[in-house]
PDB file of N, CA, C, O and CB in Angstrom:
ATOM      1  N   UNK A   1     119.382  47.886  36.177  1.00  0.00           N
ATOM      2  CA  UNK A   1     117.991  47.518  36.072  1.00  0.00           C
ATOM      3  C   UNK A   1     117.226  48.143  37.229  1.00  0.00           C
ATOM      4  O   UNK A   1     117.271  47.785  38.406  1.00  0.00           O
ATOM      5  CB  UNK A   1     117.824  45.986  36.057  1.00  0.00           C
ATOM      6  N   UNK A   2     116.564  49.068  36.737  1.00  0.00           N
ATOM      7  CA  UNK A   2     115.508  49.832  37.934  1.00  0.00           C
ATOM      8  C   UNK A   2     114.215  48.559  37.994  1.00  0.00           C
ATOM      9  O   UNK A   2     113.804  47.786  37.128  1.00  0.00           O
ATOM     10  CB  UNK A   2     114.693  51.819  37.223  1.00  0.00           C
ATOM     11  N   UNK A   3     113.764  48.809  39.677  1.00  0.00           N
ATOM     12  CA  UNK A   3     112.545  47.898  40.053  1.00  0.00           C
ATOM     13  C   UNK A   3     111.213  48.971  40.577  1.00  0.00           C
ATOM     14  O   UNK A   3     110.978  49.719  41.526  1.00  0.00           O
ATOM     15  CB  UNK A   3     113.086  46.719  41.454  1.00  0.00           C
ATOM     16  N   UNK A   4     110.802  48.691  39.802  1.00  0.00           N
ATOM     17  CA  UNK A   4     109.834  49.894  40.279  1.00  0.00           C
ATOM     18  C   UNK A   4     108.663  49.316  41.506  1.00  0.00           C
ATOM     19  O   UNK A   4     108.075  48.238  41.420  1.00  0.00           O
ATOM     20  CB  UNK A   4     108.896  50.523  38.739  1.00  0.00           C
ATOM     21  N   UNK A   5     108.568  49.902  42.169  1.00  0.00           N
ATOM     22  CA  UNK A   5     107.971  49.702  44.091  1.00  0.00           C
ATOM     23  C   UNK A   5     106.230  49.313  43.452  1.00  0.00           C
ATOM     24  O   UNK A   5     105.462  49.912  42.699  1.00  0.00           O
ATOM     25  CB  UNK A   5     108.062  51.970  45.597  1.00  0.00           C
ATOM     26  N   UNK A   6     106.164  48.090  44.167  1.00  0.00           N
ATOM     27  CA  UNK A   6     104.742  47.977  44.290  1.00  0.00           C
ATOM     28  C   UNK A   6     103.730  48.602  44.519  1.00  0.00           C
ATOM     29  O   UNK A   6     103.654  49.212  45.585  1.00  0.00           O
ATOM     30  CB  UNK A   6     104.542  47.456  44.820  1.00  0.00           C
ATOM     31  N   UNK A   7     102.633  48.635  43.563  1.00  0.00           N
ATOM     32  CA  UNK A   7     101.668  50.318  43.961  1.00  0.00           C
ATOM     33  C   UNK A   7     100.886  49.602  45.402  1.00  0.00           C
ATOM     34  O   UNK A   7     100.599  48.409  45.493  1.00  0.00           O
ATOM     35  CB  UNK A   7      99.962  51.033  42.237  1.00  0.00           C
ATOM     36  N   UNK A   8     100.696  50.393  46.206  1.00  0.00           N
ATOM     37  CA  UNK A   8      99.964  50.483  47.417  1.00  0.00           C
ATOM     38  C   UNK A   8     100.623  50.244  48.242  1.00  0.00           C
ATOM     39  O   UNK A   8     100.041  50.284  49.326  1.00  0.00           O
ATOM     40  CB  UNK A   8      98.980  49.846  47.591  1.00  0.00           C
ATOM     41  N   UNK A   9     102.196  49.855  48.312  1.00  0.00           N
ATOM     42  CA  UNK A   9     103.069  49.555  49.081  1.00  0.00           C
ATOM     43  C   UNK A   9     103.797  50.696  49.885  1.00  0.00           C
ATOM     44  O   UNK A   9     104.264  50.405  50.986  1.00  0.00           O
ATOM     45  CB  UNK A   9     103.823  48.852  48.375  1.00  0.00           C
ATOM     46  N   UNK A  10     103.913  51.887  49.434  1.00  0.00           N
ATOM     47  CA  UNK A  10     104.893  52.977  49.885  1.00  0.00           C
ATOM     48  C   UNK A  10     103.434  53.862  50.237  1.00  0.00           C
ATOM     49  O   UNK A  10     103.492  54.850  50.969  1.00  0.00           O
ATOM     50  CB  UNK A  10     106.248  53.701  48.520  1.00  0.00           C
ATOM     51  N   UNK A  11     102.508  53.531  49.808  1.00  0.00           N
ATOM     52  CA  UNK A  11     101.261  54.837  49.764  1.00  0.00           C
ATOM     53  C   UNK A  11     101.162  55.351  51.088  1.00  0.00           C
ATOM     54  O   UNK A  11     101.495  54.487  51.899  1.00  0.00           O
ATOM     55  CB  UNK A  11      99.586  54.337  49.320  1.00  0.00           C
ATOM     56  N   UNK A  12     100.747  56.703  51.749  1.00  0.00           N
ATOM     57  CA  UNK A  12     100.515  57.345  53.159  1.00  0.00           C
ATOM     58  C   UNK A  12      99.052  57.960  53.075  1.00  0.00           C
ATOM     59  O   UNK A  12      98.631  58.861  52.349  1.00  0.00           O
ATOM     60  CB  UNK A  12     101.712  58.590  53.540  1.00  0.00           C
ATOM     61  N   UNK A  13      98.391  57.183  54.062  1.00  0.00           N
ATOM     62  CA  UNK A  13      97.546  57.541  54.024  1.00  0.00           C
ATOM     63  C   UNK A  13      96.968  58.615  55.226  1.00  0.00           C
ATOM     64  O   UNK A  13      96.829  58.046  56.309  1.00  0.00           O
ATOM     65  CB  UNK A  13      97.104  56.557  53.760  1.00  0.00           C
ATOM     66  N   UNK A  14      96.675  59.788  55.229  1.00  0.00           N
ATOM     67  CA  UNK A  14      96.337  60.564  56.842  1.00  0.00           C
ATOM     68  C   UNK A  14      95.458  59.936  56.982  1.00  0.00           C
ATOM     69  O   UNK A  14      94.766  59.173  56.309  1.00  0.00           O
ATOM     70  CB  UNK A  14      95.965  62.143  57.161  1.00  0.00           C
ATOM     71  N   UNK A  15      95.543  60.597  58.727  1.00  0.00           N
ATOM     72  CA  UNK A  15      95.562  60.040  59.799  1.00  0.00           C
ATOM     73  C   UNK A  15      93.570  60.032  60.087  1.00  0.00           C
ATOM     74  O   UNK A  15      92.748  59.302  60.642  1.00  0.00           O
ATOM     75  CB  UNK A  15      96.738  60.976  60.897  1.00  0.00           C
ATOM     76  N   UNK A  16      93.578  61.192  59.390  1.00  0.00           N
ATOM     77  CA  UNK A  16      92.236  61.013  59.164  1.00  0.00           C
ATOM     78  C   UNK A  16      90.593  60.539  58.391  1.00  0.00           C
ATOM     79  O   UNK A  16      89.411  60.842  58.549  1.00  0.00           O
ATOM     80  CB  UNK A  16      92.344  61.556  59.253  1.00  0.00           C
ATOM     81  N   UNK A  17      91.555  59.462  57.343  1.00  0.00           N
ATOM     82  CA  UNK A  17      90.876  58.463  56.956  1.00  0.00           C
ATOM     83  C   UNK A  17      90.815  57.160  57.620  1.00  0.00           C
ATOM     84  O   UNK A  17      90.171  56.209  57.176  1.00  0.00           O
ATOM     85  CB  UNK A  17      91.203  58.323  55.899  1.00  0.00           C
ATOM     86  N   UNK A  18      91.670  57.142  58.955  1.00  0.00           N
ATOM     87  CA  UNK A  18      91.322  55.757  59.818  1.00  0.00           C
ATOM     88  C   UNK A  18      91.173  56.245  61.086  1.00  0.00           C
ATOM     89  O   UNK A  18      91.918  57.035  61.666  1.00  0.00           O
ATOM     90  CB  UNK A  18      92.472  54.525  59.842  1.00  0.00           C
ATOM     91  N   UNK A  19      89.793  55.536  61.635  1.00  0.00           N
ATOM     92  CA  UNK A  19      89.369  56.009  63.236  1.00  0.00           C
ATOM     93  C   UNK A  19      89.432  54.911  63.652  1.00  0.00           C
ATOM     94  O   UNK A  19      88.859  53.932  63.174  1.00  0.00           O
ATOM     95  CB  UNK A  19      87.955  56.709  63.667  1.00  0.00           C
ATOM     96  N   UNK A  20      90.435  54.951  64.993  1.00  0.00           N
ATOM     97  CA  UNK A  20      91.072  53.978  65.582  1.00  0.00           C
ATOM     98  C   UNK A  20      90.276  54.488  67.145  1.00  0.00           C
ATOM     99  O   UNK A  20      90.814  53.822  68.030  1.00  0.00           O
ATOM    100  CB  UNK A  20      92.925  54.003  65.334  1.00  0.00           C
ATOM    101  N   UNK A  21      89.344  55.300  67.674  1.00  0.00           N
ATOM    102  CA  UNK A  21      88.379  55.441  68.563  1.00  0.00           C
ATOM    103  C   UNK A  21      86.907  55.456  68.065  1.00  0.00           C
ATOM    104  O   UNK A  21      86.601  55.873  66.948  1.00  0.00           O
ATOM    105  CB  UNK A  21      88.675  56.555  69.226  1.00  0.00           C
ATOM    106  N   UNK A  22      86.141  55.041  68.843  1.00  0.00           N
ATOM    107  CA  UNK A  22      84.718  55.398  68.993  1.00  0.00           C
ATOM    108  C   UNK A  22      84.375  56.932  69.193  1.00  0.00           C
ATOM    109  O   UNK A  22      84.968  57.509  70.103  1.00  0.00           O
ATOM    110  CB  UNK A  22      84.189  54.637  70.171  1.00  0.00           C
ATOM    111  N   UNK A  23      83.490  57.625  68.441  1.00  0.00           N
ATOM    112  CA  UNK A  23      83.189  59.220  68.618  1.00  0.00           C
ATOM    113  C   UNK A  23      83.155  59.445  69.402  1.00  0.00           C
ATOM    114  O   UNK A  23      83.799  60.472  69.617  1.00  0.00           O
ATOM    115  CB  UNK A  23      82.330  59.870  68.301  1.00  0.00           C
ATOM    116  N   UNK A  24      82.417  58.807  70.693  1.00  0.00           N
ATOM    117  CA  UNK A  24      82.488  59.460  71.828  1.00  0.00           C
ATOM    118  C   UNK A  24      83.420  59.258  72.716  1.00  0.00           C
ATOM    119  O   UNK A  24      83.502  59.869  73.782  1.00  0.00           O
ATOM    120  CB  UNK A  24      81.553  59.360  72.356  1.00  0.00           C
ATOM    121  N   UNK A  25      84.370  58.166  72.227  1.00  0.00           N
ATOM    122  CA  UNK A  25      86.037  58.058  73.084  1.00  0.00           C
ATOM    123  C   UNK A  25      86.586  59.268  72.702  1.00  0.00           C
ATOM    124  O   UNK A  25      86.742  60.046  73.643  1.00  0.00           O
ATOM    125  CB  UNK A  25      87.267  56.698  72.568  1.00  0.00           C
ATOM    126  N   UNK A  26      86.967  59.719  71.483  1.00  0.00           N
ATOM    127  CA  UNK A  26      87.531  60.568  70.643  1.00  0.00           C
ATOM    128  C   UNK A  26      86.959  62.203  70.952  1.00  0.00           C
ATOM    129  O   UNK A  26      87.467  63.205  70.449  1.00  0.00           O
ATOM    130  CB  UNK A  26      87.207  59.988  69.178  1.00  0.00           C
ATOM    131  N   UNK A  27      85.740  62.199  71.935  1.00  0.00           N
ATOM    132  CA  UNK A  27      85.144  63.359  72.069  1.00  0.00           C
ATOM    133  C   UNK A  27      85.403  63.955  73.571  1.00  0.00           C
ATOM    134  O   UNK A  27      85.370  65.133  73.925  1.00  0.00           O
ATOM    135  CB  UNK A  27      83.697  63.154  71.714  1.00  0.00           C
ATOM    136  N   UNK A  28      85.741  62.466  74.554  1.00  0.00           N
ATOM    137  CA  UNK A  28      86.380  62.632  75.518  1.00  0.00           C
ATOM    138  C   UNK A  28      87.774  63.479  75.566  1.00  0.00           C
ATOM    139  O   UNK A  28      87.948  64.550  76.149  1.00  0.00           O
ATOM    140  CB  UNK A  28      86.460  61.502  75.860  1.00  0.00           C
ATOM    141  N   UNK A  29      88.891  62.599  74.672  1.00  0.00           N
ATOM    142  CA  UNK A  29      89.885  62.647  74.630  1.00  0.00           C
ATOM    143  C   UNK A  29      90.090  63.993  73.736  1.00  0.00           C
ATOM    144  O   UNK A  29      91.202  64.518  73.782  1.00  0.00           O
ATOM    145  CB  UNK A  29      90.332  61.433  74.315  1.00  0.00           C
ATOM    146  N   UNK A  30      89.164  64.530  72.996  1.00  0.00           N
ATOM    147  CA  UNK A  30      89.357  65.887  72.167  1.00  0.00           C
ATOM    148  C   UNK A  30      89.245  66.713  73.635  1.00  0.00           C
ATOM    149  O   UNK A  30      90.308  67.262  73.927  1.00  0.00           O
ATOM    150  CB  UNK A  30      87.967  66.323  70.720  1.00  0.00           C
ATOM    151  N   UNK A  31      88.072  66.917  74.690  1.00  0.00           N
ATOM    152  CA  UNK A  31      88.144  67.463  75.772  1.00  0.00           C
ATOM    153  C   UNK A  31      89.347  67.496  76.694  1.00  0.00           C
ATOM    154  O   UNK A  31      89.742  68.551  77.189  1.00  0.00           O
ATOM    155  CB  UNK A  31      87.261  67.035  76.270  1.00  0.00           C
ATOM    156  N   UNK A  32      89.720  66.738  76.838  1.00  0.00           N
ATOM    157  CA  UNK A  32      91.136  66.447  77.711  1.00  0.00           C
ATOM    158  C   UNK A  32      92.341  67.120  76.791  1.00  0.00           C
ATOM    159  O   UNK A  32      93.190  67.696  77.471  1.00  0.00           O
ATOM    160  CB  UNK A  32      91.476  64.545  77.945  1.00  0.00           C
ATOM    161  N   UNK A  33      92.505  67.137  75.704  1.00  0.00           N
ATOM    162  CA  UNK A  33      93.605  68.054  75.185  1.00  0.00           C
ATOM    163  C   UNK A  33      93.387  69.601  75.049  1.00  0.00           C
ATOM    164  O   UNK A  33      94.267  70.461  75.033  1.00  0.00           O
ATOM    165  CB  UNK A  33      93.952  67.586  73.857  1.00  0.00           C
ATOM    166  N   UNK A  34      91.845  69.798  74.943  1.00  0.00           N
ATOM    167  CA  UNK A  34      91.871  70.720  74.483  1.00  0.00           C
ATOM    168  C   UNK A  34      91.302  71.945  76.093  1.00  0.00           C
ATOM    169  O   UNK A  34      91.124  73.152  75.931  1.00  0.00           O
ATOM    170  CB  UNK A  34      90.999  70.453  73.028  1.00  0.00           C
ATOM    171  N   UNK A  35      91.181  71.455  77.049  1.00  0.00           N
ATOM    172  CA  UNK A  35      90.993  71.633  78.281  1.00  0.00           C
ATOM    173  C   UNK A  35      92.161  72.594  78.799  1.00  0.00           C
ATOM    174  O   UNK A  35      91.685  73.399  79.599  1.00  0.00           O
ATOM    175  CB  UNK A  35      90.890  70.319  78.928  1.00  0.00           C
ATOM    176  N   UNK A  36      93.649  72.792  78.593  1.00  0.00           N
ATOM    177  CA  UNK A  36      94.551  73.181  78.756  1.00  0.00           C
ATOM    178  C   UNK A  36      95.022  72.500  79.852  1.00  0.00           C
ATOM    179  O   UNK A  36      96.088  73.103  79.727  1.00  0.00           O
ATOM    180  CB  UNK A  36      94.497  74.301  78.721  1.00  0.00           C
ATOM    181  N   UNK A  37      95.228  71.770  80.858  1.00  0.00           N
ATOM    182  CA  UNK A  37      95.695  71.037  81.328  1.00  0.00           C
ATOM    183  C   UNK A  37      97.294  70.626  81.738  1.00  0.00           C
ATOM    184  O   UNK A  37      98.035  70.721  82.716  1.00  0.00           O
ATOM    185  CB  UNK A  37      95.160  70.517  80.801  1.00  0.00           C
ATOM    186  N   UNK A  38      97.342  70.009  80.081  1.00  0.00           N
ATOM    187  CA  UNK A  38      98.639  69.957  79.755  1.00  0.00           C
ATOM    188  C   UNK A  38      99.868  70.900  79.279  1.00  0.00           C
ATOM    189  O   UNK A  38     101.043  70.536  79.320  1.00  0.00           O
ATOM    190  CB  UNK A  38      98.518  69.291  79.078  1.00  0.00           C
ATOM    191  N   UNK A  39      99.441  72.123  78.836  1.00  0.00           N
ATOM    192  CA  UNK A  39      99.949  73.498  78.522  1.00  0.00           C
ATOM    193  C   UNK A  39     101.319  73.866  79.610  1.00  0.00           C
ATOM    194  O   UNK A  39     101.212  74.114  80.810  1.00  0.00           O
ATOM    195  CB  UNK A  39      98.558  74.653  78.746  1.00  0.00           C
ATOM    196  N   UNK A  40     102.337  73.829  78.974  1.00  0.00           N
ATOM    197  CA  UNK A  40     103.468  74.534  79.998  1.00  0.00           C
ATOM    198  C   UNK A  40     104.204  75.410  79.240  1.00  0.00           C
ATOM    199  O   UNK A  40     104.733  75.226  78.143  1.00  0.00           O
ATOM    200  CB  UNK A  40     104.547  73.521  80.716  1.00  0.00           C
ATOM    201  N   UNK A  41     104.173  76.741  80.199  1.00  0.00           N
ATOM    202  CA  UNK A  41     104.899  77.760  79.357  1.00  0.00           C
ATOM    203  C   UNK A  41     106.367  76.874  79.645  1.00  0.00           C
ATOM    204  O   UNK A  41     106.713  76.071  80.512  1.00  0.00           O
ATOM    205  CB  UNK A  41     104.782  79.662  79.969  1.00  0.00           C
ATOM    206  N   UNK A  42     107.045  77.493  78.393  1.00  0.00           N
ATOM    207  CA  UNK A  42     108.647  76.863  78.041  1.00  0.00           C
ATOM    208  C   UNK A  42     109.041  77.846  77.925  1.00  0.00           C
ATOM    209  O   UNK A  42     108.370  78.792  77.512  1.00  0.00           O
ATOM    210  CB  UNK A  42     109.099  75.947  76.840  1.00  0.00           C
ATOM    211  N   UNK A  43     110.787  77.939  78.407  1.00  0.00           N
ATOM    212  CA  UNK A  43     111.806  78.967  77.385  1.00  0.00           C
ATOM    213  C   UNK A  43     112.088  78.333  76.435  1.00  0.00           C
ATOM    214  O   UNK A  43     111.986  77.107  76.425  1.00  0.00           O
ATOM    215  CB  UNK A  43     113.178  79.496  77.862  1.00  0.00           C
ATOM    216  N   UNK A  44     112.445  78.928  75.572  1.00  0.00           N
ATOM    217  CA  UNK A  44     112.970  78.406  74.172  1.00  0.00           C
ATOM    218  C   UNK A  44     114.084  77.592  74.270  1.00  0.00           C
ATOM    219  O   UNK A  44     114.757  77.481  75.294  1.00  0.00           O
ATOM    220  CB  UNK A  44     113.360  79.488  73.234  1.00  0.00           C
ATOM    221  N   UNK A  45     114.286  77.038  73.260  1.00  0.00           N
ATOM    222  CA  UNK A  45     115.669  76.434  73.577  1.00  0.00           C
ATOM    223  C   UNK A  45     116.677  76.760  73.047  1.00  0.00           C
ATOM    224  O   UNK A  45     116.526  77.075  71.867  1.00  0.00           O
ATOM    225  CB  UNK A  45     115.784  75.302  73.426  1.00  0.00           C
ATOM    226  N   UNK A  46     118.026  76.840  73.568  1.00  0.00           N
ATOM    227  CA  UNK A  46     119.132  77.968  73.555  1.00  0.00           C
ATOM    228  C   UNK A  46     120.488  76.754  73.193  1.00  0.00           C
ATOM    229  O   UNK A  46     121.345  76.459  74.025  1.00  0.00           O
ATOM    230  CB  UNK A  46     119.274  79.042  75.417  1.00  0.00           C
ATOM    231  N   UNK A  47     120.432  76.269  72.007  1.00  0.00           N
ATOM    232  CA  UNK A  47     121.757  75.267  71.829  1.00  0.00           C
ATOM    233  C   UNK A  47     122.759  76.073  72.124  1.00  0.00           C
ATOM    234  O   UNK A  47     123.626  75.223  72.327  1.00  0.00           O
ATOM    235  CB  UNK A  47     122.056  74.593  70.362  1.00  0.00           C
ATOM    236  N   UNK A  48     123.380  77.290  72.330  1.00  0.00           N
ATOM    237  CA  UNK A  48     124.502  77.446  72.406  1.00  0.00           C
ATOM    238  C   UNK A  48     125.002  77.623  73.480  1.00  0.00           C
ATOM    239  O   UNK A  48     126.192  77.482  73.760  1.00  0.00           O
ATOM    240  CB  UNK A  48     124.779  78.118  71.797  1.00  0.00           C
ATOM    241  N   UNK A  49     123.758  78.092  74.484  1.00  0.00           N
ATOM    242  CA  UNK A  49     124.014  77.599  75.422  1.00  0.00           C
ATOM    243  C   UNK A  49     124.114  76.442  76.228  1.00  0.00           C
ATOM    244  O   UNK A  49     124.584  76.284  77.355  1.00  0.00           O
ATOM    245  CB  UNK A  49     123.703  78.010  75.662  1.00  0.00           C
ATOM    246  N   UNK A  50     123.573  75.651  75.417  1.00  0.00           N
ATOM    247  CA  UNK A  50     123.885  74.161  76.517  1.00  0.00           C
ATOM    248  C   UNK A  50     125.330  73.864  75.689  1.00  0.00           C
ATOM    249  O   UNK A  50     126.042  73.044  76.268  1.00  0.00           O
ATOM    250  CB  UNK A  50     122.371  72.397  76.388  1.00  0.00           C
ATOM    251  N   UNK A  51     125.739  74.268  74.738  1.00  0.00           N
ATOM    252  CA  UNK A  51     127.158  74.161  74.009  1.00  0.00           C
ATOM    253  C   UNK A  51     128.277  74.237  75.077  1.00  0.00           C
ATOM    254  O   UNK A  51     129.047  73.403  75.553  1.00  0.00           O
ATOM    255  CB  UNK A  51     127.393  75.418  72.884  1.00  0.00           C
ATOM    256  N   UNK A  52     128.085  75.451  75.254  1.00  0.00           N
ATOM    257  CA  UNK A  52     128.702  76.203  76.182  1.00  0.00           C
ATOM    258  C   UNK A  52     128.877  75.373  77.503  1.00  0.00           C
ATOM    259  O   UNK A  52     129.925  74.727  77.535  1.00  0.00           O
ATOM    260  CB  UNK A  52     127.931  77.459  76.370  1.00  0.00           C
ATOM    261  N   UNK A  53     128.132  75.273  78.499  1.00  0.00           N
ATOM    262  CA  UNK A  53     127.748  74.559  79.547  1.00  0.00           C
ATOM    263  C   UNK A  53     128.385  73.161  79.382  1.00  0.00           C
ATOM    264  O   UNK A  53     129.250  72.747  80.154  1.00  0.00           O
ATOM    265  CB  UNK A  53     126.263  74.557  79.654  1.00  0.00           C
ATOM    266  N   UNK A  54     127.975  72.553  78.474  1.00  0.00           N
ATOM    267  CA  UNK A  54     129.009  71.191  78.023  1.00  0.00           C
ATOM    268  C   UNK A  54     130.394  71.253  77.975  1.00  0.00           C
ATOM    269  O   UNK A  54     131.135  70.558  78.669  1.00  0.00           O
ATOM    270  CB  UNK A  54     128.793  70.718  76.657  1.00  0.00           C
ATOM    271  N   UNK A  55     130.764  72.113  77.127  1.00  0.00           N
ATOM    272  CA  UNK A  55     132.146  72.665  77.391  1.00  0.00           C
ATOM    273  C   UNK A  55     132.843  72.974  78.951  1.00  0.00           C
ATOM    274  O   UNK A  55     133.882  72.326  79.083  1.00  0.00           O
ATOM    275  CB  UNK A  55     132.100  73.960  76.674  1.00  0.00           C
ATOM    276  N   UNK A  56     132.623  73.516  79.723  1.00  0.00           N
ATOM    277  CA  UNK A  56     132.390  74.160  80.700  1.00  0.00           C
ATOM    278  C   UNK A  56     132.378  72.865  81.668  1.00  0.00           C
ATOM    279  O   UNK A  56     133.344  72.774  82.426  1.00  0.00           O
ATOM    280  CB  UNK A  56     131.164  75.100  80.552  1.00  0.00           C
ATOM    281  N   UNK A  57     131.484  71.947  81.723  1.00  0.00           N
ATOM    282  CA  UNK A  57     131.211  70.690  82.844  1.00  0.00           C
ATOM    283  C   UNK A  57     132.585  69.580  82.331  1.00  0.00           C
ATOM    284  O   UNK A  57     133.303  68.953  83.110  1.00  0.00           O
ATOM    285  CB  UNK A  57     129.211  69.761  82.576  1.00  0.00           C
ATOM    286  N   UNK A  58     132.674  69.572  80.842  1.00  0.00           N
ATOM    287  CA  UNK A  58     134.181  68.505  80.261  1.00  0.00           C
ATOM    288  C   UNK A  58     135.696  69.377  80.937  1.00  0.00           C
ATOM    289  O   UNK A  58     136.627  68.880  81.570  1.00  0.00           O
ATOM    290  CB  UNK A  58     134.343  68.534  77.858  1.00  0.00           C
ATOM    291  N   UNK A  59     135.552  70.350  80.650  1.00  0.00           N
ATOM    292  CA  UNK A  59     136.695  70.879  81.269  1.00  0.00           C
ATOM    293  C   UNK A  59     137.100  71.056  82.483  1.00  0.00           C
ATOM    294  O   UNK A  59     138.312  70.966  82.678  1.00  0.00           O
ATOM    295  CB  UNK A  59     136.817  71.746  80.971  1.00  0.00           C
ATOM    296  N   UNK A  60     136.097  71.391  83.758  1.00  0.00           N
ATOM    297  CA  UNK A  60     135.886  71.225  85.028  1.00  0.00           C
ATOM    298  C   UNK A  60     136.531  69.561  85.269  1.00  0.00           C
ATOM    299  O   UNK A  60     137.587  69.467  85.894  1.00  0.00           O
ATOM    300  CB  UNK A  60     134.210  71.523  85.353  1.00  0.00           C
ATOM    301  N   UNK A  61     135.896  68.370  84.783  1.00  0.00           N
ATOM    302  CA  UNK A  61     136.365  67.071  84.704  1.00  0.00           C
ATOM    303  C   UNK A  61     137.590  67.100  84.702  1.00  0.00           C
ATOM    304  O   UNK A  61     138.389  66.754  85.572  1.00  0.00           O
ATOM    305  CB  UNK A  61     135.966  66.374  83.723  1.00  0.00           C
ATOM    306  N   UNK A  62     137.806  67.703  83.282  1.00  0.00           N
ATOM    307  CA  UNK A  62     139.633  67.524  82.939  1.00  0.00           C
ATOM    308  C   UNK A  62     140.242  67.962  84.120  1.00  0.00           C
ATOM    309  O   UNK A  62     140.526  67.066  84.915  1.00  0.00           O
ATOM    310  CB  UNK A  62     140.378  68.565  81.574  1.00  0.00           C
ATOM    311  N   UNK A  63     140.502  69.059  84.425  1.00  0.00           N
ATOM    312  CA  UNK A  63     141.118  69.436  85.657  1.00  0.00           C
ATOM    313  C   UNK A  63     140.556  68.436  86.981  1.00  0.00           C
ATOM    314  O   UNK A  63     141.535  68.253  87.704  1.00  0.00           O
ATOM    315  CB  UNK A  63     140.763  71.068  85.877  1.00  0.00           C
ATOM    316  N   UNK A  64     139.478  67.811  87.487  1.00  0.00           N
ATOM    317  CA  UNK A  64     139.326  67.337  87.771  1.00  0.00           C
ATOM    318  C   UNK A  64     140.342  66.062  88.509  1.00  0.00           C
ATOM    319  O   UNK A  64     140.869  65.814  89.594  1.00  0.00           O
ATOM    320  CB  UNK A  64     138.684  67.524  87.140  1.00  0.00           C
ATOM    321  N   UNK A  65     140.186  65.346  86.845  1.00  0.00           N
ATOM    322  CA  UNK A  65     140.960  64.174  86.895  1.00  0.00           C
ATOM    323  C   UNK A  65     142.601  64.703  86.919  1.00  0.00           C
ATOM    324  O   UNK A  65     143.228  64.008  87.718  1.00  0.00           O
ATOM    325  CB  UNK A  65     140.545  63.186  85.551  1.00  0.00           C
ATOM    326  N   UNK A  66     143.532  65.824  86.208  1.00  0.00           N
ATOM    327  CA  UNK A  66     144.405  66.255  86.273  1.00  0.00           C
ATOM    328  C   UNK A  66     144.519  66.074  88.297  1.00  0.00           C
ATOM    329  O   UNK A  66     145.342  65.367  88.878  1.00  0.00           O
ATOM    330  CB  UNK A  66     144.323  67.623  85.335  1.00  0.00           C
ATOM    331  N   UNK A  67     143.818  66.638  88.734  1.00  0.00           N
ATOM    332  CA  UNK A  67     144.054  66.955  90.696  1.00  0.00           C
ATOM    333  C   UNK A  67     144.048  65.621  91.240  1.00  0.00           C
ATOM    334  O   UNK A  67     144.589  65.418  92.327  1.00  0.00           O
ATOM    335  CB  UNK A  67     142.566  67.939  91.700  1.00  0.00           C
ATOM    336  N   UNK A  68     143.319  64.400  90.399  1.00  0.00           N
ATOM    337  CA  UNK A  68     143.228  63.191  91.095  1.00  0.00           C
ATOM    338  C   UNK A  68     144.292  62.293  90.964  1.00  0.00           C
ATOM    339  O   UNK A  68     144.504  61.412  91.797  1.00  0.00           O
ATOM    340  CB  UNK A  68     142.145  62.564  90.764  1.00  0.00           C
ATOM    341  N   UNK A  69     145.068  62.492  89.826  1.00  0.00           N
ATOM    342  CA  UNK A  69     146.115  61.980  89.383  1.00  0.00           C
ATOM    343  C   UNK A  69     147.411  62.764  89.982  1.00  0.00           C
ATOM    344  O   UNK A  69     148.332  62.029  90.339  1.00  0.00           O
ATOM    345  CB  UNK A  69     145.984  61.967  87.941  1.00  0.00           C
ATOM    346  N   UNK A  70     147.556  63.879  90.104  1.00  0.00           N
ATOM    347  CA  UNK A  70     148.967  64.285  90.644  1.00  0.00           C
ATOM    348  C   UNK A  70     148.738  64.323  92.033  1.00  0.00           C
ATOM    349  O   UNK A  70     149.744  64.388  92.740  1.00  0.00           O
ATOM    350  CB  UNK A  70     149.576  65.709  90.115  1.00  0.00           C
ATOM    351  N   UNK A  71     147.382  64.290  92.705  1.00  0.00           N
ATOM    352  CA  UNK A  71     147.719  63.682  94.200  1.00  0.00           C
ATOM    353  C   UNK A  71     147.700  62.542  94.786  1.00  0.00           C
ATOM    354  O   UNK A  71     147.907  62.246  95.963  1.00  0.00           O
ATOM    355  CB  UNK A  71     147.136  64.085  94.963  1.00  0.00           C
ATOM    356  N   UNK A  72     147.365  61.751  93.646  1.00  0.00           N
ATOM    357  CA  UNK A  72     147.652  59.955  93.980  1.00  0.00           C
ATOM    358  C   UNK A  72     149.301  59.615  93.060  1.00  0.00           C
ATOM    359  O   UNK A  72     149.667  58.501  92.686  1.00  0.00           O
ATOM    360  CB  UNK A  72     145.895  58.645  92.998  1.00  0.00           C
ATOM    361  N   UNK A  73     149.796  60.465  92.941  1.00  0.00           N
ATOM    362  CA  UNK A  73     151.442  60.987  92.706  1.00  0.00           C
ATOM    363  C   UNK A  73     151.811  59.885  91.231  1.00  0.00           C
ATOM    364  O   UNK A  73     152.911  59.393  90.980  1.00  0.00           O
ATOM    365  CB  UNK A  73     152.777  60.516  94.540  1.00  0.00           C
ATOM    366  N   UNK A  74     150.946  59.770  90.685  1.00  0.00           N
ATOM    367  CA  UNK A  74     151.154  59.099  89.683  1.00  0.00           C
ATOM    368  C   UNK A  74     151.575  60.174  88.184  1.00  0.00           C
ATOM    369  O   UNK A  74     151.284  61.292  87.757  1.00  0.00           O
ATOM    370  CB  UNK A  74     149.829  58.202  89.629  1.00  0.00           C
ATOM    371  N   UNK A  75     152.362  59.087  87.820  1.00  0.00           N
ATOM    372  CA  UNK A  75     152.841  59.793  86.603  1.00  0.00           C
ATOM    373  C   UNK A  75     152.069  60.303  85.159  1.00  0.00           C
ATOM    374  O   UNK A  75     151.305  59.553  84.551  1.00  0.00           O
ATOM    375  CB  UNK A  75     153.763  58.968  86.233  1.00  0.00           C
ATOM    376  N   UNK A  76     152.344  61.505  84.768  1.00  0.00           N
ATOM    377  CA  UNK A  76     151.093  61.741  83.799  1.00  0.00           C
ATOM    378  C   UNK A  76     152.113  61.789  82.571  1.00  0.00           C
ATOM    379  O   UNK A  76     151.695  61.965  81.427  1.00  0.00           O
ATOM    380  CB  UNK A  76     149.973  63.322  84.088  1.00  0.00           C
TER     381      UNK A  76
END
């Protein structure tokens, strides 16, 4: 038995049929973004390299803990 969803219940409405500022709050705050301000050049982002690097910092550990354990002469 299918239930079919209440109409107006799932509906999306943009963002720009509801003003949640006053025009001239909203005219401020359009100035302040659009001011550049906040602008930071970025490098891109490089997953394989932080892959890598992850790899790289877990394995450093391993050996790590391997040096902490055979010089506190415990058995591995």
């Amino acid at each position: 038995m299918l239930i079919a969803p209440r109409a107006g219940r799932n509906e999306v409405k943009p963002m720009s049929d509801e003003r949640k500022l006053y025009p001239e709050d909203q005219a401020r705050v359009d100035s302040v973004l659009h001011s550049g301000y906040n602008d930071v050049e970025r490098k891109p982002f490089r997953p394989l390299y932080m892959m890598i690097m992850l790899n790289v910092v877990v394995v450093a550990l391993l050996f790590l803990s391997k040096w902490i354990v055979k010089s506190a002469g415990i058995a591995w």
